[in-house]
Phi, psi and omega in degrees: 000144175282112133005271162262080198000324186243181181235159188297214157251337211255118165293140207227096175256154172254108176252143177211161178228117165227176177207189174311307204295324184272326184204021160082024187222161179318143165300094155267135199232041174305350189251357152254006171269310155312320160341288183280318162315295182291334167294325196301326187275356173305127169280319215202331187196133189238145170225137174214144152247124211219157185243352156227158151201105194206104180219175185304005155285007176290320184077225160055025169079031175235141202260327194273125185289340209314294168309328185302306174343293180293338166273356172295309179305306172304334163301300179326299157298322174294304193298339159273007160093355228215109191309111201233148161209153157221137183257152192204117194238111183243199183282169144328274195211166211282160191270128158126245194244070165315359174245335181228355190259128194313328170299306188288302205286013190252326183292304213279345155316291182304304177306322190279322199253353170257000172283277189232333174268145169090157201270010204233006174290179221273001165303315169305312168287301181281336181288324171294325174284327203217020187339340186280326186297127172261114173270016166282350187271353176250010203192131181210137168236128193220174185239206172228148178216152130211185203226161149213179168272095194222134163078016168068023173234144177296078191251161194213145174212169175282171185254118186252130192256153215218027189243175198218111213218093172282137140201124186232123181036042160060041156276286189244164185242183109274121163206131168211251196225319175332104163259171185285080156176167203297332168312317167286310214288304204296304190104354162275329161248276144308127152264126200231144189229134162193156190259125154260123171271119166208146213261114181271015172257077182292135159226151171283189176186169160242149207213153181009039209006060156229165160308144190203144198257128211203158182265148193284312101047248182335320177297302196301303173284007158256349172288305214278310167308291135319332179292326197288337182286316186288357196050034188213133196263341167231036168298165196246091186242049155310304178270066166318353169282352204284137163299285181341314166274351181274293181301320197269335168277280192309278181295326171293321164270347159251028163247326194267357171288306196308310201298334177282345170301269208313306197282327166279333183284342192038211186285018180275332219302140192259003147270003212239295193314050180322323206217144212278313192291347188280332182289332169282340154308285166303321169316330198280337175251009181261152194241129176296129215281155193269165178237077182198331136340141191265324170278313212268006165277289178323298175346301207264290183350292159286030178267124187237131161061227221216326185314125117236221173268150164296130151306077190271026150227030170298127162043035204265020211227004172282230320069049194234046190272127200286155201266171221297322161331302202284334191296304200327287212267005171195114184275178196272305177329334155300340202230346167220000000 
């Protein structure tokens, strides 16, 4: 019997990634096979909140298509000429001590090198194929922050994002347990659940400032969910083609959050820090800013909502790839 009478709008598929070990059956990777499939299939705007992103463009035996999907797509749409953007909100830096715990530094290895590091990241890959290409007009990555006040000195921190989130062209949604990397995607390890959604309840929008037909479900939880990084309830982020909104809104309030951020962090600042001893250096003299100081009160001022920029030169001048000892006694499977 049915629980309710009346039924929703929204079509409902259940993906999952198991295998024998988990639940005693042939290995299934539906959710990441929805993954890929739907960025592939994306017209105009891809969004994701993710708690990793680490896929085979990484190399080193890591398997999951997801980021590649997406640098495909983005080729794609350049090379037709055709306005495409993705926003994409991960951590900061890895959940612990990125500098010194063997763990953090192996994810942000993996993370670094399928994003911007190395000749096979997806930065690299698109500059090589599209050399013409400015990938900030097709691509962002951004993280969460805030600060408070205690003992009248300024402490901050990242916002560690920890939800695992697909919406492709306010159509379709993804949302489960599934992070961007093979301990989920495969279905050989972590077992994992996620719902792909789609709203059979249409609304118009403007999308590249045409009318675009969307689903309301999606549109909503992808709206709310920004406005909530802006702090702001009735910013206007609907078109994300619209330059005026990607640049003037979007990117502009997480570059001017990232630089006071950059100015209360000094040389501890994970936009500055390339290298581990300068960061342990500096760490060793820093001090927290007082919030009685008058620039660092303007400072804070300008600060809107929780958005910035990801730090794509954390440690990048480091080595932090695990070495032939550390493989023997702990594979990559463990750690992506």
């Amino acid at each position: 019997p049915r629980l309710y009478d009346e039924t929703g709008t929204c079509h409902v598929q259940v993906l999952r990634s198991v295998g024998k070990w988990s639940i005693g059956t042939k290995t299934e990777c539906s959710i990441m096979k929805c993954w890929v499939e739907t960025i592939r299939n994306a017209v105009q705007f891809i969004y994701i909140e993710n708690q990793f992103f680490i896929g085979s463009l990484a190399g080193e035996d890591v398997v999951n298509g997801v980021p590649l999907a997406i640098a495909e797509r983005i080729l794609l749409a350049h090379s037709n000429k055709q306005r495409f953007r993705v926003i994409i909100v991960i951590p900061m830096h890895p959940n612990g001590d990125y500098a010194g715990a063997l763990k953090s530094k192996l994810v942000l290895h993996y993370q670094m090198s399928t994003i911007c590091k190395g000749l096979s990241s997806m930065f690299y890959m698109m500059r090589r194929k599209a050399p013409d290409m400015n990938i900030s007009d097709y691509i962002c990555f951004n993280s969460l922050r805030n600060w408070g006040v205690l003992n009248n000195k300024v402490v901050s921190d990242q916002i560690y994002v920890h939800d695992k989130l697909l919406i492709v062209d306010d159509r379709v949604c993804v949302i489960g347990s599934a992070n961007i990397n093979d301990r989920s995607m495969l279905g050989t390890r972590d077992s994992e659940m996620a719902i792909r959604i789609e709203d059979t309840s249409h609304v118009t929008i403007t999308m590249n400032q045409q009318p675009f037909i969307v689903g309301q479900f999606p549109t909503n939880l992808r709206i709310r969910l920004m406005r909530q990084h802006l702090a702001d309830v009735t910013a206007d982020i609907t078109d994300m083609l619209d330059d005026r909104i990607y640049n003037d809104i979007w990117r502009k309030i997480a570059d001017v959050n990232s630089t006071v951020y950059d100015m209360l962090d000094g040389d501890t600042s994970m936009y500055r820090c390339t290298r581990i001893a300068d960061f342990n250096t500096a760490l060793a003299r820093y001090e927290n800013k007082s919030a009685l100081d008058p620039e660092v009160q303007n400072g804070l001022a300008d600060i809107k909502g929780f958005l910035v920029n990801w730090p794509q030169t954390l440690l990048q001048h480091e080595d932090l790839q695990p070495n032939i000892a550390t493989r023997a006694v702990i594979p990559n499977e463990l750690w992506v």
